[in-house]
C-alpha positions as CSV (number, residue, x, y, z in Angstrom):
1,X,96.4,97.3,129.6
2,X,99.0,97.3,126.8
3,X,99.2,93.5,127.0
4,X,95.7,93.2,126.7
5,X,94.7,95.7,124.0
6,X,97.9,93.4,122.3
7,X,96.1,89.9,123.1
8,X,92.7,91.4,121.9
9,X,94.7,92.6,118.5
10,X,96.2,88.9,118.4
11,X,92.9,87.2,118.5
12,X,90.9,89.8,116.1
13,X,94.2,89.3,113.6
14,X,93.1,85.3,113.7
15,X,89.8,86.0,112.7
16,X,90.5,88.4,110.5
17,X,92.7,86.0,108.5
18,X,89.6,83.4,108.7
19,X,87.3,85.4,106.9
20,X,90.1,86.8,104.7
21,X,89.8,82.7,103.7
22,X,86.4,82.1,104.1
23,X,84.8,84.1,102.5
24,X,86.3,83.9,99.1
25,X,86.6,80.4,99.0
26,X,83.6,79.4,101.2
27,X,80.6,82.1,101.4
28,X,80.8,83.1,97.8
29,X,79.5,80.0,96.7
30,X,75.7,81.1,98.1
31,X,75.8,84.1,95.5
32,X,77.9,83.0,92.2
33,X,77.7,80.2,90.2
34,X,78.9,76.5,91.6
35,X,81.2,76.3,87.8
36,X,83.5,79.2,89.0
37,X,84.6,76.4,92.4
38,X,86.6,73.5,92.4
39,X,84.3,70.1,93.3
40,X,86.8,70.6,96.9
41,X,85.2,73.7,97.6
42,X,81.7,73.0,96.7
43,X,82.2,69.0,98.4
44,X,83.8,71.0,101.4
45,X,80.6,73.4,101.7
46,X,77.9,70.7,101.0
47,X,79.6,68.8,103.9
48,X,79.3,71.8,106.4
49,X,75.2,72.0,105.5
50,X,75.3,68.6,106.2
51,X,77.0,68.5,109.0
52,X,76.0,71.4,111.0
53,X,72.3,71.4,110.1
54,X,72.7,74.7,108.1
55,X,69.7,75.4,106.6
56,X,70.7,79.1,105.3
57,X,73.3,77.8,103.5
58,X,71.3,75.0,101.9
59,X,68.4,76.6,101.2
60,X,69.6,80.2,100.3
61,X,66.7,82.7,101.3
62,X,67.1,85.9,99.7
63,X,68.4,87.9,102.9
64,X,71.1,85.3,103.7
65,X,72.0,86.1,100.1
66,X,71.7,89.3,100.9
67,X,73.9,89.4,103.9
68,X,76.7,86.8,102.4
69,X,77.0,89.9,99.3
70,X,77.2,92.2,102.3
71,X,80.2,90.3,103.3
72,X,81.7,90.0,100.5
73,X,81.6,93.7,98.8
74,X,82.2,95.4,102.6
75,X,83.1,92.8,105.2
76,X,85.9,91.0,103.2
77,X,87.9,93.5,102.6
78,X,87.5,95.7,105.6
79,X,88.8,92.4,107.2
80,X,91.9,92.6,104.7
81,X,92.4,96.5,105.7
82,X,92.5,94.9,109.4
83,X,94.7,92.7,109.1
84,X,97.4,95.3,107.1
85,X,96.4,97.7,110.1
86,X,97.2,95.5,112.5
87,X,100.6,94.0,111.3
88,X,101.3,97.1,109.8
89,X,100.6,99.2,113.4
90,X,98.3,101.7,111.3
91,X,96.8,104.3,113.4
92,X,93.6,104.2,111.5
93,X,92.7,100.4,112.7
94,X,90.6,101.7,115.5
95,X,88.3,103.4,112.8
96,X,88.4,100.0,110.5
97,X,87.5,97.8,113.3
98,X,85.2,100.2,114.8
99,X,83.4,100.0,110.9
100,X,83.9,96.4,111.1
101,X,82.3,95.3,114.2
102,X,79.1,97.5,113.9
103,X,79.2,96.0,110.4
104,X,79.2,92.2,111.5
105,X,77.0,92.9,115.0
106,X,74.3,94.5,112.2
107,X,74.2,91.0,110.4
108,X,74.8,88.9,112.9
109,X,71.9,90.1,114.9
110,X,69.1,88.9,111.9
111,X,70.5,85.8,111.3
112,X,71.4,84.9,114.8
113,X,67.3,86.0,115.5
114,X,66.0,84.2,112.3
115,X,67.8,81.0,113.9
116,X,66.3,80.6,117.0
117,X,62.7,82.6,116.2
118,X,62.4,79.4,113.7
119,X,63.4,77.0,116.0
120,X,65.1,75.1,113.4
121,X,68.7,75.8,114.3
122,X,70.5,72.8,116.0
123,X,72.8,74.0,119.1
124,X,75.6,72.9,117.2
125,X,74.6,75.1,114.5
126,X,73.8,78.5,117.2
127,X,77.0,77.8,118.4
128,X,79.2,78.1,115.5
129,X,77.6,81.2,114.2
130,X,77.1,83.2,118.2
131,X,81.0,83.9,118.4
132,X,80.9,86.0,115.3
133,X,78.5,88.6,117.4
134,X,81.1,88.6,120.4
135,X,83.8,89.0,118.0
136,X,81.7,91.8,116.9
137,X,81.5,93.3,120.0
138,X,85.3,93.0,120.7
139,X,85.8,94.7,117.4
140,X,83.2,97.5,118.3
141,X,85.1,98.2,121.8
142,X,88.5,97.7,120.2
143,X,87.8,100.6,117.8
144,X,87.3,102.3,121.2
145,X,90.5,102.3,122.5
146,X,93.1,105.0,121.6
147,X,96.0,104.1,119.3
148,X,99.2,103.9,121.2
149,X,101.6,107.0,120.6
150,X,104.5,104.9,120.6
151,X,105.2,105.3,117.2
152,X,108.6,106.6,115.8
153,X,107.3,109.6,114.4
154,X,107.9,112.8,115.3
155,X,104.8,114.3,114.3
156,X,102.9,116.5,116.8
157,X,106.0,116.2,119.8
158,X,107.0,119.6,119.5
159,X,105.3,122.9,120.0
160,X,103.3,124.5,117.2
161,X,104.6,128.0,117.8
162,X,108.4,127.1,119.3
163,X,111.1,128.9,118.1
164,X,114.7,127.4,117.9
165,X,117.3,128.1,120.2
166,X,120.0,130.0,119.0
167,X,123.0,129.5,121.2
């Protein structure tokens, strides 16, 4: 199971480091002002509406705007403490991730429903944003699973109330 919960941590480290990109540079332009982006960026994100059909990002409804703040303020960094956690081996990354994916499956769910209840989402468009649920999920069950105690510390491996040995 070692090698899987390692795989799992491989996988959630590459899309931690996705959003720890894209959503400074990317989903901050739908709440602040287009002047604080260079023409790149806002060329880059105008192409994606295009492209994809996006009509959230286009036409900015005031949950979407909403949800994108939610990202930024809770999501973002959360997804920074992850990826420390992870490369760091930080006992606490069960907790983060656990945080994390309840967080992302709890916006994910609304847009992902607003999409198809409208019928104005393009397949292409459903299937972009539909991993980010599963990744949620993965994130959810990964904060499940117990930290491996095969850490170099020390801490806890002897008996509270032992005594030395006096030879």
């Amino acid at each position: 199971m070692g090698a899987f919960v390692k795989l799992v941590d491989f996988l959630l480290l590459l899309v931690f480091l996705l959003i720890a990109l894209a959503a400074p540079l990317l989903d901050s332009q739908t709440c602040l002002p287009r002047s604080y982006f260079p023409d790149a960026l806002i060329n880059l994100k105008e192409w994606y509406g295009q492209e994809y059909g996006d009509y959230l990002v286009s036409e900015k409804p005031h949950f979407f705007v909403g949800t994108v703040w939610l990202e930024l303020v809770f999501q973002w960094p959360l997804a920074l403490l992850n990826i420390y956690a992870i490369l760091c081996g930080k006992p606490w990354f069960n907790t983060s991730c656990l945080i994390y994916g309840v967080s992302i499956i709890s916006t994910m769910v609304p847009l992902l429903s607003e999409m198809i209840m409208s019928g104005r989402a393009s397949d292409k468009l459903l299937m972009l944003y539909s991993p980010f649920l599963v990744v949620g999920v993965v994130a959810m069950l990964r904060g499940f699973v117990p930290h491996s105690a095969k850490s170099g510390s020390g801490i806890g491996k002897r008996p509270a109330f032992g005594r030395k040995k006096r030879v």
